[in-house]
Backbone of each chain as ProteinMPNN parsed JSONL, in Angstrom:
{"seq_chain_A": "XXXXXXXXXXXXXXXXXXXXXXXXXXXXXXXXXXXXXXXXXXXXXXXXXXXXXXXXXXXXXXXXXXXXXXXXXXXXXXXXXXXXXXXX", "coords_chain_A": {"N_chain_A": [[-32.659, 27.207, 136.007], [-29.238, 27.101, 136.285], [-26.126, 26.052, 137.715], [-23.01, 26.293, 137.709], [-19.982, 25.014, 138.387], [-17.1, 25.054, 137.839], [-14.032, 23.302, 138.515], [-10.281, 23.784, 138.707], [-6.95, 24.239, 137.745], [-4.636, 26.356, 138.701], [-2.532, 26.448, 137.1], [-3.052, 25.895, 134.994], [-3.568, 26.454, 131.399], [-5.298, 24.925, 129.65], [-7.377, 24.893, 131.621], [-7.955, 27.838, 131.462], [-8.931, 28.061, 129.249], [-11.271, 27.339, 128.963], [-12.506, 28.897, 131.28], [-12.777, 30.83, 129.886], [-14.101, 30.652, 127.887], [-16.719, 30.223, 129.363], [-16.919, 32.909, 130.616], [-16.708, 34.638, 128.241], [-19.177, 34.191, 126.951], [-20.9, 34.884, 129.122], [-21.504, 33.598, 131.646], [-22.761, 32.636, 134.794], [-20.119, 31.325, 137.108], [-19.025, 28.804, 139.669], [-15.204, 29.299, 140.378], [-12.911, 26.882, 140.985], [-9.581, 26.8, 142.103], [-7.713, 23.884, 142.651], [-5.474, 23.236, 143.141], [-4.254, 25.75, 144.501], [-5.577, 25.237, 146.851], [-5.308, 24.165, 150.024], [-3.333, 21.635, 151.757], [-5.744, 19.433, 153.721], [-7.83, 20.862, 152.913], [-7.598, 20.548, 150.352], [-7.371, 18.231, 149.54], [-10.099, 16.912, 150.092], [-11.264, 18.353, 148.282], [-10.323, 17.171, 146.05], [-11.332, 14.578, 146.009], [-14.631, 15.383, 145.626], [-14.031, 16.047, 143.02], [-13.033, 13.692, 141.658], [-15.675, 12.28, 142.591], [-17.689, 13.43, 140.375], [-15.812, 13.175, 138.051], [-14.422, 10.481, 137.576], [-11.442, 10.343, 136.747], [-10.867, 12.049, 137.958], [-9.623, 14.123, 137.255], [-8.46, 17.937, 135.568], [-9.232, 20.83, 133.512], [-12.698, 20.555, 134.766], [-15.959, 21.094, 134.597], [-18.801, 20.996, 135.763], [-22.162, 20.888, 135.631], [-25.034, 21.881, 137.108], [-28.623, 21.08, 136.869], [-30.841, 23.907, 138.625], [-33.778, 23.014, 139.943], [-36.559, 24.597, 141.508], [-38.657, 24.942, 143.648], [-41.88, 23.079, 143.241], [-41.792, 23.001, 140.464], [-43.776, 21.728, 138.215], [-43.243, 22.123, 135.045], [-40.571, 22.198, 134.633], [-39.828, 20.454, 136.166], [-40.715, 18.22, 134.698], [-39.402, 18.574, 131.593], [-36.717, 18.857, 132.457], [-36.206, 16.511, 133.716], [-38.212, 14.212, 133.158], [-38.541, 14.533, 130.537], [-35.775, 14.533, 130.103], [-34.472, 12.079, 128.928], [-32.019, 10.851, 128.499], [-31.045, 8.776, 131.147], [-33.512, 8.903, 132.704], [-35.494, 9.922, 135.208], [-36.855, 6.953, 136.86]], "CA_chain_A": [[-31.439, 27.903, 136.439], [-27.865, 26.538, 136.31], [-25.572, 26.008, 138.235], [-22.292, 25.541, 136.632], [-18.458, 24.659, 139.195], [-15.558, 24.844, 137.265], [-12.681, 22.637, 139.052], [-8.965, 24.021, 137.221], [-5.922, 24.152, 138.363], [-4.077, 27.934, 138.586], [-1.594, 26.779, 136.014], [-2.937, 25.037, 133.393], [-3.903, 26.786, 130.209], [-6.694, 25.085, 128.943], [-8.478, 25.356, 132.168], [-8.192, 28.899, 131.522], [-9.924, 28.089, 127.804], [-12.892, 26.817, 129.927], [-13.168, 29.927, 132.111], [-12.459, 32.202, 128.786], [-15.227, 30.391, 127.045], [-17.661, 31.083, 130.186], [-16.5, 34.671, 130.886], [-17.451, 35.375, 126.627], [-20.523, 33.817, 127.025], [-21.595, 35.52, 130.229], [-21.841, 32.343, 132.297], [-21.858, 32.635, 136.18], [-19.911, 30.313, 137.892], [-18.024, 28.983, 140.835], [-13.999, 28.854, 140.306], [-12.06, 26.449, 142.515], [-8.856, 25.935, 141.581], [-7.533, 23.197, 143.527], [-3.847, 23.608, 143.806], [-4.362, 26.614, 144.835], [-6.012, 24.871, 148.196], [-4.104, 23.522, 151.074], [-3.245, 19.875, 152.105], [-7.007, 18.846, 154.095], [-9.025, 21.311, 152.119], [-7.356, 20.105, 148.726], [-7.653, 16.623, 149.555], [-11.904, 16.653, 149.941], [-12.0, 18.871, 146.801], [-9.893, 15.954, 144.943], [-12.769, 13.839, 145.982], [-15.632, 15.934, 145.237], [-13.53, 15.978, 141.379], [-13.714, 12.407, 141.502], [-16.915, 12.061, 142.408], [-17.986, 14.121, 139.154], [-15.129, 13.188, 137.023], [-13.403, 9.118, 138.481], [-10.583, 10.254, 136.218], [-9.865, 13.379, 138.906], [-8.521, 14.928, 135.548], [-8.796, 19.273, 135.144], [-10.73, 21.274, 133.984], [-13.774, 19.609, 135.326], [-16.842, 21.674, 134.424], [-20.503, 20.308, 136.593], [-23.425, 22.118, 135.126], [-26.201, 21.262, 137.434], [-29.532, 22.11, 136.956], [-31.359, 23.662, 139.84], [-35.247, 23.348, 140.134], [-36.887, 25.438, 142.928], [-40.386, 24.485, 144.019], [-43.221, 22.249, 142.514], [-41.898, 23.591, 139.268], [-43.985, 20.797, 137.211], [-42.929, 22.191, 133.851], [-39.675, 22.448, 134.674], [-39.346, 19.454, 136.519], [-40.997, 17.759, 133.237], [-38.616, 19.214, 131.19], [-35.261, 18.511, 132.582], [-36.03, 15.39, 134.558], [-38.527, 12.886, 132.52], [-38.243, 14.298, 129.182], [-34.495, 14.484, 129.854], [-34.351, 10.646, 127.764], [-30.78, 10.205, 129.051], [-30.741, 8.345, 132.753], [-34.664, 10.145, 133.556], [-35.772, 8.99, 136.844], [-37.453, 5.509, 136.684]], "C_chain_A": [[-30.287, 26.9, 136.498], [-26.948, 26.713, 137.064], [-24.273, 25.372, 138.126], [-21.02, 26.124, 138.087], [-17.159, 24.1, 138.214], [-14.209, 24.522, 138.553], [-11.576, 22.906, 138.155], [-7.736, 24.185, 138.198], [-5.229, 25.745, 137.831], [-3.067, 27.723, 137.175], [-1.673, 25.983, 134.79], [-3.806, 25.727, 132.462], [-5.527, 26.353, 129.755], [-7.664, 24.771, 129.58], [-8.761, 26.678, 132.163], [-8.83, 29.127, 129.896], [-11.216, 27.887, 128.467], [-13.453, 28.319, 130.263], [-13.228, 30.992, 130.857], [-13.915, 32.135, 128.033], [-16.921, 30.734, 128.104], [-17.951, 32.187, 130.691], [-17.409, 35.167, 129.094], [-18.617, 35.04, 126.848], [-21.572, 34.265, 128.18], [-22.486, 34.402, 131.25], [-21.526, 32.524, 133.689], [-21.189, 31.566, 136.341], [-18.744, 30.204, 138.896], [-16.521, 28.346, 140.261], [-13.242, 27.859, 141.231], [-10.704, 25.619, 141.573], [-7.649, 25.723, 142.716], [-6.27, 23.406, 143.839], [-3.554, 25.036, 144.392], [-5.183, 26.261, 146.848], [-4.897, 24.471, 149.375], [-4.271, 22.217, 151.29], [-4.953, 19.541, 152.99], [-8.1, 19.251, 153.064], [-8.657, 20.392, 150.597], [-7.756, 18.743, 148.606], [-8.814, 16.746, 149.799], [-11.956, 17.269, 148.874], [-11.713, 17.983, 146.084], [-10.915, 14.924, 144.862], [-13.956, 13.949, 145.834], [-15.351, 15.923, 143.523], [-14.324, 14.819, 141.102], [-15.39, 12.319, 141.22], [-17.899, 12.242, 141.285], [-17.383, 13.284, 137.642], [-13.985, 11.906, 137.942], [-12.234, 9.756, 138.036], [-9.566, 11.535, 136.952], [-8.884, 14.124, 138.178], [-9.275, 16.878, 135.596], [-8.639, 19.535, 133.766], [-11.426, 20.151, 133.801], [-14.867, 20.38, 135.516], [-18.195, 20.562, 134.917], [-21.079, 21.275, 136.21], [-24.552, 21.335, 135.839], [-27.185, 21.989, 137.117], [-30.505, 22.407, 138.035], [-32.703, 23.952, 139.855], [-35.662, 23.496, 141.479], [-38.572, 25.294, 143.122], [-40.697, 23.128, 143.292], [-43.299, 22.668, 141.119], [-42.13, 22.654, 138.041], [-43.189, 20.696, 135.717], [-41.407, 21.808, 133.881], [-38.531, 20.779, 134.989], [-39.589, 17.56, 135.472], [-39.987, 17.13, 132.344], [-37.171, 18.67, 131.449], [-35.124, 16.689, 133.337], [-36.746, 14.16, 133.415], [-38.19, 13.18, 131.424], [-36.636, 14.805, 128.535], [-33.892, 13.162, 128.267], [-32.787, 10.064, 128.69], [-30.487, 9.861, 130.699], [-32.222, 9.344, 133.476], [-34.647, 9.304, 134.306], [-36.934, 7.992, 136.03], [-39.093, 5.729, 136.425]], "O_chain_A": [[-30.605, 25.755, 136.821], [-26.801, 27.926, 137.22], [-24.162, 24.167, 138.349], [-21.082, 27.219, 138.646], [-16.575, 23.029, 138.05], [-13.648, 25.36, 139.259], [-11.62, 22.477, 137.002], [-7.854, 24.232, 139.422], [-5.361, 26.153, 136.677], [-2.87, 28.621, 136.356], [-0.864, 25.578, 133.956], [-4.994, 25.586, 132.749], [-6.528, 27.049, 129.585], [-8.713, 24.415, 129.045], [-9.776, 26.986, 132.787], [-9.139, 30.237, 129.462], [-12.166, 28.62, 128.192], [-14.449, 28.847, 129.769], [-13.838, 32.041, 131.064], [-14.644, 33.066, 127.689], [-17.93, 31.296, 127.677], [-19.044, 32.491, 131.167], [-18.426, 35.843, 128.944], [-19.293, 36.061, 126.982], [-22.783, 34.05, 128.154], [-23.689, 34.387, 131.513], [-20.345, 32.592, 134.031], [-21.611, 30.62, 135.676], [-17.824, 31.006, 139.057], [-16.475, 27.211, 139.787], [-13.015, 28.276, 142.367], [-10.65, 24.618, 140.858], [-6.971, 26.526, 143.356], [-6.023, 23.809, 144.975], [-2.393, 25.27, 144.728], [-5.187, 27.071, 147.775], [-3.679, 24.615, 149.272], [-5.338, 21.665, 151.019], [-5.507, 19.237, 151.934], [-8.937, 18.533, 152.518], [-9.471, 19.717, 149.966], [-8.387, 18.248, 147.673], [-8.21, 15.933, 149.099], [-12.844, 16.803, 148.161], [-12.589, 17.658, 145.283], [-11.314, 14.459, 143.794], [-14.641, 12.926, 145.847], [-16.315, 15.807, 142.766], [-15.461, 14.671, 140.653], [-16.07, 12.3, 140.195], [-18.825, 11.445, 141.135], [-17.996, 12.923, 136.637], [-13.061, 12.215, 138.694], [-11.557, 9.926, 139.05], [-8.399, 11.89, 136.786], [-7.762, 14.565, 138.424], [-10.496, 17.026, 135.651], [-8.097, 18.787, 132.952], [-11.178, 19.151, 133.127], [-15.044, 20.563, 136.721], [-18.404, 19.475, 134.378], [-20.688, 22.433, 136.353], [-25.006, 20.304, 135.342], [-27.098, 23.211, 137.006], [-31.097, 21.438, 138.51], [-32.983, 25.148, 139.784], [-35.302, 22.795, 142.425], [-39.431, 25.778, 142.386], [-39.876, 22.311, 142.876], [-44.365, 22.759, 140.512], [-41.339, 22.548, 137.103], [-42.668, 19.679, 135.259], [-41.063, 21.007, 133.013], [-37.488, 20.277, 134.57], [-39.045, 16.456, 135.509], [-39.68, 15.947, 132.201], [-36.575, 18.061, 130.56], [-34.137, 15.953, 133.382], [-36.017, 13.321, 132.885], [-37.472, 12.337, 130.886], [-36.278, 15.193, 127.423], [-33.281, 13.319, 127.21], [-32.673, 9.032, 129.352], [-29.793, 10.605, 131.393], [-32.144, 10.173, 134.383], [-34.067, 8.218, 134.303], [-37.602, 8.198, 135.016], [-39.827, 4.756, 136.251]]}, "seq_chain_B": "XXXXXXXXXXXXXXXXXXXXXXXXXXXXXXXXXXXXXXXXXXXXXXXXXXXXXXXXXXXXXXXXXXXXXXXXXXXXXXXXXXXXXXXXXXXXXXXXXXXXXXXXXXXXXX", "coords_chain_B": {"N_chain_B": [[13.859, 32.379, 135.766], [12.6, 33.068, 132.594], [9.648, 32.581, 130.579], [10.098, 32.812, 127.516], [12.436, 32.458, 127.518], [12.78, 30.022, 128.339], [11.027, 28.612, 126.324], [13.321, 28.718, 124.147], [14.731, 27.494, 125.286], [13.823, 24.655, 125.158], [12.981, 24.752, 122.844], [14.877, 23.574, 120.69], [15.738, 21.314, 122.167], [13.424, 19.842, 122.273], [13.181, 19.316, 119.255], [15.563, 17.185, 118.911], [14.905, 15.498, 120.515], [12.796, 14.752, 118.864], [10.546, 15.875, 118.253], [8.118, 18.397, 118.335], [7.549, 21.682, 119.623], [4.185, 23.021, 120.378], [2.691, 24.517, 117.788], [1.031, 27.109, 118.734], [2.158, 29.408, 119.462], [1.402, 31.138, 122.142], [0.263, 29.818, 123.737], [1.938, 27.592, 124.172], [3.563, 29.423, 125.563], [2.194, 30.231, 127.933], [1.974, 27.231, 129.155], [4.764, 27.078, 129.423], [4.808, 28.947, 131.612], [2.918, 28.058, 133.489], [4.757, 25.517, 134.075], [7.125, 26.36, 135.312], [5.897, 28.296, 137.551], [5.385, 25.782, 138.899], [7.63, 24.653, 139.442], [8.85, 26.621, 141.41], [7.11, 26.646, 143.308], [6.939, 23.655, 144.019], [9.883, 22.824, 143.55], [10.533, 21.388, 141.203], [9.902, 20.785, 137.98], [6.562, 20.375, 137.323], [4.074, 18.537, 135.673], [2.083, 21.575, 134.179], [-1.211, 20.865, 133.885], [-1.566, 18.87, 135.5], [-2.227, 18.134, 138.894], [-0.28, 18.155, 141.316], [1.489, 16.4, 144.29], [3.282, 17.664, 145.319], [4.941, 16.076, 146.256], [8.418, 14.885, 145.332], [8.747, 12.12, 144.589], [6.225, 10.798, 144.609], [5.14, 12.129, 142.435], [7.667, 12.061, 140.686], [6.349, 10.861, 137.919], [4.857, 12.88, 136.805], [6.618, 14.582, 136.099], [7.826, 17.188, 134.225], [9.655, 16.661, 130.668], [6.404, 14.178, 131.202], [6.083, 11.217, 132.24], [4.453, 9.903, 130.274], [4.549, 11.35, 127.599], [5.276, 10.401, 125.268], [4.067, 8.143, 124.633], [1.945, 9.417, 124.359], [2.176, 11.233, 122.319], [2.903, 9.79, 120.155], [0.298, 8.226, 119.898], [-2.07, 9.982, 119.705], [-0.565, 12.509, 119.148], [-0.284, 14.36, 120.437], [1.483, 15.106, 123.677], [0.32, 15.284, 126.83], [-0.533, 17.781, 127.896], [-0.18, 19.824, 126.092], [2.103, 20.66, 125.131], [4.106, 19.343, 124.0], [3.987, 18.127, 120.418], [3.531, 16.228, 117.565], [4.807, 16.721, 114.235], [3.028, 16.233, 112.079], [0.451, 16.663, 114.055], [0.761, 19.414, 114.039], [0.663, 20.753, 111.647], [-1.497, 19.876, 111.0], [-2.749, 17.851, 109.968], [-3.763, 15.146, 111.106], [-6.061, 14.127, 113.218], [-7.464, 16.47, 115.87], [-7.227, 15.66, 118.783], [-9.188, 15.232, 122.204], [-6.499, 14.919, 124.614], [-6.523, 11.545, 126.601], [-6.411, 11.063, 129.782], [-3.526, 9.13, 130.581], [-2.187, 7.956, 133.311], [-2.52, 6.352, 135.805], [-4.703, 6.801, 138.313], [-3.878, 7.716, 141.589], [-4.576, 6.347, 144.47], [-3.584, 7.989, 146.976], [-2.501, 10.192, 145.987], [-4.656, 11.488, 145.427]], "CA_chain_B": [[14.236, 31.845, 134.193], [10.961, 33.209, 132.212], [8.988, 31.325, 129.774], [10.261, 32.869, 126.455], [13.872, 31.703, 127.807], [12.517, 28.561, 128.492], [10.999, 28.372, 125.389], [14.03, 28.824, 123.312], [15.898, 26.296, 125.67], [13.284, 23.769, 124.566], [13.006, 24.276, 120.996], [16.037, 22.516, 120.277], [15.496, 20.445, 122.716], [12.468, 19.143, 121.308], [13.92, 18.756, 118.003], [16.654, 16.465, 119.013], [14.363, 14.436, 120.801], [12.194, 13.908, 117.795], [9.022, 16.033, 118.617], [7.864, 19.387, 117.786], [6.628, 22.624, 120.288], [2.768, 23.29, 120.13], [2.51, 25.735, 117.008], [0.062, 28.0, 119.387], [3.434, 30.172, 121.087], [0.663, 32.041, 123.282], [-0.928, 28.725, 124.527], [3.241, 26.915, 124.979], [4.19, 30.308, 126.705], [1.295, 29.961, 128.983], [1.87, 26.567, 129.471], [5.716, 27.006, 130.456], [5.032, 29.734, 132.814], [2.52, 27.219, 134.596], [5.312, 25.131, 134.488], [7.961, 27.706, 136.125], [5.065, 27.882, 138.795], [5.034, 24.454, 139.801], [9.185, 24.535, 140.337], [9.01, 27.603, 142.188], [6.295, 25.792, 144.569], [7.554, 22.239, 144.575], [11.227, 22.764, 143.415], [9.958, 20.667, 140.006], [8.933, 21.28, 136.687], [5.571, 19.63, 137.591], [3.388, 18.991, 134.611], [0.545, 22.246, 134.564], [-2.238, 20.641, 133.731], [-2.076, 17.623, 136.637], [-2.445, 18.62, 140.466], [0.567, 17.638, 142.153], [1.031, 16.31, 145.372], [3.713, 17.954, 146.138], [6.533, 15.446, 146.544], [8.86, 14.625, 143.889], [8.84, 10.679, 144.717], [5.034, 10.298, 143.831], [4.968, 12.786, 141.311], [8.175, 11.676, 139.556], [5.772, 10.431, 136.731], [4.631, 13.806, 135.561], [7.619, 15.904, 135.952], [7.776, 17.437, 132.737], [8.251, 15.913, 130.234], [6.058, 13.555, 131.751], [6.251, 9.635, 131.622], [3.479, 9.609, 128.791], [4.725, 12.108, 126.727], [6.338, 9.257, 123.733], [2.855, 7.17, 123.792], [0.599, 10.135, 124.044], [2.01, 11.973, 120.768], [2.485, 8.681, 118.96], [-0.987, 7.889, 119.83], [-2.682, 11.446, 119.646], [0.001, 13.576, 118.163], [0.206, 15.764, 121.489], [1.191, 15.531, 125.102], [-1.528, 15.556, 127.456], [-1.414, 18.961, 128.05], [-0.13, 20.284, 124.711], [3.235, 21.035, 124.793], [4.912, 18.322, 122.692], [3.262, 17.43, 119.732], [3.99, 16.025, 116.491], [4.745, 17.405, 113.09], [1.264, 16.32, 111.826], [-0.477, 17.248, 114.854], [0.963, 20.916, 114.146], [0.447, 20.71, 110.265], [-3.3, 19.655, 111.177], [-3.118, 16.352, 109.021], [-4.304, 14.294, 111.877], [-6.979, 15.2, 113.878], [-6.786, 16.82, 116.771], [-8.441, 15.216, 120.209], [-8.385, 15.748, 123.755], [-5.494, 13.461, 124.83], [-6.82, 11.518, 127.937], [-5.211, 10.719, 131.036], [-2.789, 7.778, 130.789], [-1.554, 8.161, 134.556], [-3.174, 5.751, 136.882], [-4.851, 7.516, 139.807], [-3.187, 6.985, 142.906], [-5.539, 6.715, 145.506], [-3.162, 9.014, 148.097], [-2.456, 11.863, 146.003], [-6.163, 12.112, 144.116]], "C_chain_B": [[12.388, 32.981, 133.56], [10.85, 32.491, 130.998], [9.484, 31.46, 128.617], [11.59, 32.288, 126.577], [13.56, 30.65, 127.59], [11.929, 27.883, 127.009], [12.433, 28.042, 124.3], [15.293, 27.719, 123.843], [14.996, 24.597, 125.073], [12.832, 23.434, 123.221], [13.949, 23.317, 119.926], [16.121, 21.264, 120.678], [14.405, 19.193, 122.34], [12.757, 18.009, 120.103], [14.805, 17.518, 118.419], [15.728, 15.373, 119.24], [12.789, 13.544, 119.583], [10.636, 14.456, 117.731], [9.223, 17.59, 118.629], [7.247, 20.185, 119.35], [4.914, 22.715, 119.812], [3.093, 24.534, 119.574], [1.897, 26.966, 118.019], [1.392, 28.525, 120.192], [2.429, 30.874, 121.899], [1.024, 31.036, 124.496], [0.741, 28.064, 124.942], [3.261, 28.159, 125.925], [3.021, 30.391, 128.261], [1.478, 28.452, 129.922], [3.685, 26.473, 129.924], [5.579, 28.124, 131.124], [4.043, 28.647, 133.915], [3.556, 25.945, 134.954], [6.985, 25.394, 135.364], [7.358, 28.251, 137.383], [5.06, 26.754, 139.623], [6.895, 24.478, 140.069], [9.284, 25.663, 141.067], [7.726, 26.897, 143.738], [7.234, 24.668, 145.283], [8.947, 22.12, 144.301], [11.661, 21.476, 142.274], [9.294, 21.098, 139.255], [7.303, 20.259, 136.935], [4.345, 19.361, 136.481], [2.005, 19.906, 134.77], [-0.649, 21.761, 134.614], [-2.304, 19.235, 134.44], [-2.207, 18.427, 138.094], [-1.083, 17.455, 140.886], [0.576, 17.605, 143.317], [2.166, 16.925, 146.279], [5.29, 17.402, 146.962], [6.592, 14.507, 145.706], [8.619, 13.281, 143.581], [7.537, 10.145, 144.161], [4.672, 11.404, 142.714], [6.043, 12.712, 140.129], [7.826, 11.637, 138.006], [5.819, 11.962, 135.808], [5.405, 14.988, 135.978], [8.107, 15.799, 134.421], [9.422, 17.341, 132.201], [8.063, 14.726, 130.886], [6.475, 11.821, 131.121], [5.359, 9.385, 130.374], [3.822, 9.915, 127.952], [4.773, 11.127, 125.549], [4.673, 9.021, 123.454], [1.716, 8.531, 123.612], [0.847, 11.103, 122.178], [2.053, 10.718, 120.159], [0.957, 8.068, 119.096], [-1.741, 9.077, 119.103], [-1.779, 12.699, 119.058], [0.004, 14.888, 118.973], [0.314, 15.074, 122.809], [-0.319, 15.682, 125.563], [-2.115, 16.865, 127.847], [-0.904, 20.149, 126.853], [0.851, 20.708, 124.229], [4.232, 20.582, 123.868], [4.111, 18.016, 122.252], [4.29, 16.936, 118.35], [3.998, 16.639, 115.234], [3.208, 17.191, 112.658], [0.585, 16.617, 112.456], [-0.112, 18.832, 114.486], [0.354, 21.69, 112.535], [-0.936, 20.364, 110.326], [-3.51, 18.541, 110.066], [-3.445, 15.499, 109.529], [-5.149, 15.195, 112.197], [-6.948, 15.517, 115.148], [-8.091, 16.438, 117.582], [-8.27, 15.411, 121.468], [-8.016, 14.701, 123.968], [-5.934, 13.008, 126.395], [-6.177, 11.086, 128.96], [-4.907, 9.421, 130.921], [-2.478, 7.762, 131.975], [-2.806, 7.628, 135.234], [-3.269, 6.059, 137.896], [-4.506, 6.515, 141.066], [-4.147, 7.583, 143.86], [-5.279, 7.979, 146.913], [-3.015, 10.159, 147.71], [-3.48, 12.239, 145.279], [-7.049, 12.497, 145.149]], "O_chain_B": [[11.426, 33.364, 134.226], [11.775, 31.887, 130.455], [9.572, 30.349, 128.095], [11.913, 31.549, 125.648], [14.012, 30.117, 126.577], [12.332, 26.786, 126.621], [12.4, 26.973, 123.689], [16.283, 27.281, 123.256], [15.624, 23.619, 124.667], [12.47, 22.395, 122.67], [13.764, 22.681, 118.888], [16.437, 20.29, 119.996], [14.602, 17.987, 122.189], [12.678, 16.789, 119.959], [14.264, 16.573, 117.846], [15.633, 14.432, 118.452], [12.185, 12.471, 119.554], [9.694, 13.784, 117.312], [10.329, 18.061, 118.891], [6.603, 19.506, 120.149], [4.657, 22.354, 118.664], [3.573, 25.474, 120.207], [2.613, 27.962, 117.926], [1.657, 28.152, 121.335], [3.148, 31.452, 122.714], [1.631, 31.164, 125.559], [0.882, 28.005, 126.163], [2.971, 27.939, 127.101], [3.357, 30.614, 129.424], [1.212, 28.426, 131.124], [3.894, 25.702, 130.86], [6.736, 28.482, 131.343], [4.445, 28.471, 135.065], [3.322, 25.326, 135.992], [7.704, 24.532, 135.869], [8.112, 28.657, 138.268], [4.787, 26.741, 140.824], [7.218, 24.231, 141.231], [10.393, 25.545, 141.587], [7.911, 26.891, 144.955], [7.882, 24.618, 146.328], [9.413, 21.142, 144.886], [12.68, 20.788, 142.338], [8.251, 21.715, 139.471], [7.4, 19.168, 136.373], [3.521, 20.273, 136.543], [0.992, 19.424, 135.276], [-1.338, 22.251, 135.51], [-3.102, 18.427, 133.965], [-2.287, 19.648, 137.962], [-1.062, 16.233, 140.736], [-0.091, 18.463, 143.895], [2.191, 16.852, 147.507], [6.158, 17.873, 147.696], [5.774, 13.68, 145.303], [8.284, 13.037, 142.422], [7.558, 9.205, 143.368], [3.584, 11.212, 142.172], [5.786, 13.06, 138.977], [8.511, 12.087, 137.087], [6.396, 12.232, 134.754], [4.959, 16.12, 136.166], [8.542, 14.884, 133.722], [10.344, 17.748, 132.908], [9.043, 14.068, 131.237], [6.941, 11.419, 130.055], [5.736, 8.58, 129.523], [3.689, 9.111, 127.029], [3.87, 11.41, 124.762], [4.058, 9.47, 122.486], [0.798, 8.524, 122.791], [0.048, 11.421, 121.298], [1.039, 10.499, 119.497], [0.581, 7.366, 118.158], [-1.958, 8.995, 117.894], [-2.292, 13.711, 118.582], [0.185, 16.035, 118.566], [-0.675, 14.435, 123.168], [-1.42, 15.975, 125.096], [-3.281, 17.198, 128.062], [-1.356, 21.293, 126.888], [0.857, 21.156, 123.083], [4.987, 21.243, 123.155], [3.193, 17.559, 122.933], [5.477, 17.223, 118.195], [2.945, 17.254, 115.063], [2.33, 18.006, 112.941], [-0.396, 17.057, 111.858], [-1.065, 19.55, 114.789], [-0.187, 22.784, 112.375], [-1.545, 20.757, 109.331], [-4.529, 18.523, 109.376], [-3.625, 14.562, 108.751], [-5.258, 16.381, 111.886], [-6.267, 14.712, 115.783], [-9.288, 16.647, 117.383], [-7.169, 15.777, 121.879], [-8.62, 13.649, 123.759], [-5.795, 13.8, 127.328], [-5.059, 10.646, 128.69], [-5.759, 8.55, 131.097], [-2.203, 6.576, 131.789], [-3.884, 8.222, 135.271], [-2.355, 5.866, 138.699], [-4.695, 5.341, 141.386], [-4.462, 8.757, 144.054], [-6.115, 8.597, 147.571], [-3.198, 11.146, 148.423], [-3.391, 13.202, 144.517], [-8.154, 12.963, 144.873]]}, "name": "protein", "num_of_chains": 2, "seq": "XXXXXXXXXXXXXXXXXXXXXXXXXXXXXXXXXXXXXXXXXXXXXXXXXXXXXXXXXXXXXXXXXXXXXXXXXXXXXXXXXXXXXXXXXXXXXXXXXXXXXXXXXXXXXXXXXXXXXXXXXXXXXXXXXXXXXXXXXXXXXXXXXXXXXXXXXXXXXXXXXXXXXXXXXXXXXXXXXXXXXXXXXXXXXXXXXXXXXX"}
């Protein structure tokens, strides 16, 4: 399962190519677009960007993936026979 | 003002200065109404596609057009968020890339 957070800003265009391209494709996900926040809240989301994306640049698409139990295969699958950064 | 106004005040404008509108009129008219948003907020054309903080003094940089604008089309052949580009970027004889952030994050308004 996936778990995909689109970070965009209300007025920029080709964060609204992002959400256009996940809307056609029938992609849930969570919207947050930050200028649209207020001064405390906006300022921890700018750092949750970061955290994702140093360059705190929009859109800022996170696709996590979320494994739920002892789901060997799964955890197989996305984690060792990821190749790129698997766990040690 | 609305965006097709604004458009037609910057087409010339453009020109003079040596740099072309983004062929795509949907994708400019979209992108000056997000910038007709950010002066109706902050009382500044604010560039759409950054997060402003809100006051003009540290956002100076990317009040549109932004401080990059010159090196990002002579580098990339567009603005960073797509509004000025260059004749070859529009003519598709370069190639077209996502232009990345030149603007050095400031630790207070990021």
């Amino acid at each position: 399962m996936k778990k995909v957070t689109l970070y965009s800003l209300s007025t920029c265009p080709v964060c609204r190519k992002v959400r256009t391209f996940l809307d056609e494709n029938g992609v849930p996900y969570t919207l947050i677009e930050v200028d649209r926040l207020e001064g405390g809240e906006q300022w921890v989301m700018t750092k949750e960007v970061a955290r994702h994306n140093p360059q705190g640049t929009y859109p800022t698409t996170v696709v996590e993936e979320v494994i739920v139990g002892y789901d060997i295969e799964s955890l197989r699958n996305k984690i060792v026979g990821d190749g790129d950064g698997a766990a040690g | 003002m609305t965006p097709e106004r604004l458009f037609e005040i910057l087409t010339p404008y453009a020109a003079k200065q040596g740099f072309w509108l983004n062929s795509d009129r949907a994708f400019v008219l979209d992108i000056l109404a997000g910038l007709l948003k950010n002066e109706e907020r902050y009382g500044y054309r604010s560039c759409p596609c950054r997060l402003a903080s809100g006051t003009r003094e540290s956002d100076g940089d990317i009040i549109c057009p932004c401080a990059y604008r010159d090196a990002d089309v002579m580098e990339y052949g567009s603005c960073y968020c797509g509004l000025y580009v260059s004749e070859a970027w529009n003519t598709e004889t370069i190639e077209r890339r996502i232009v990345p952030e030149r603007r050095i994050r400031k630790e207070e308004n990021r």
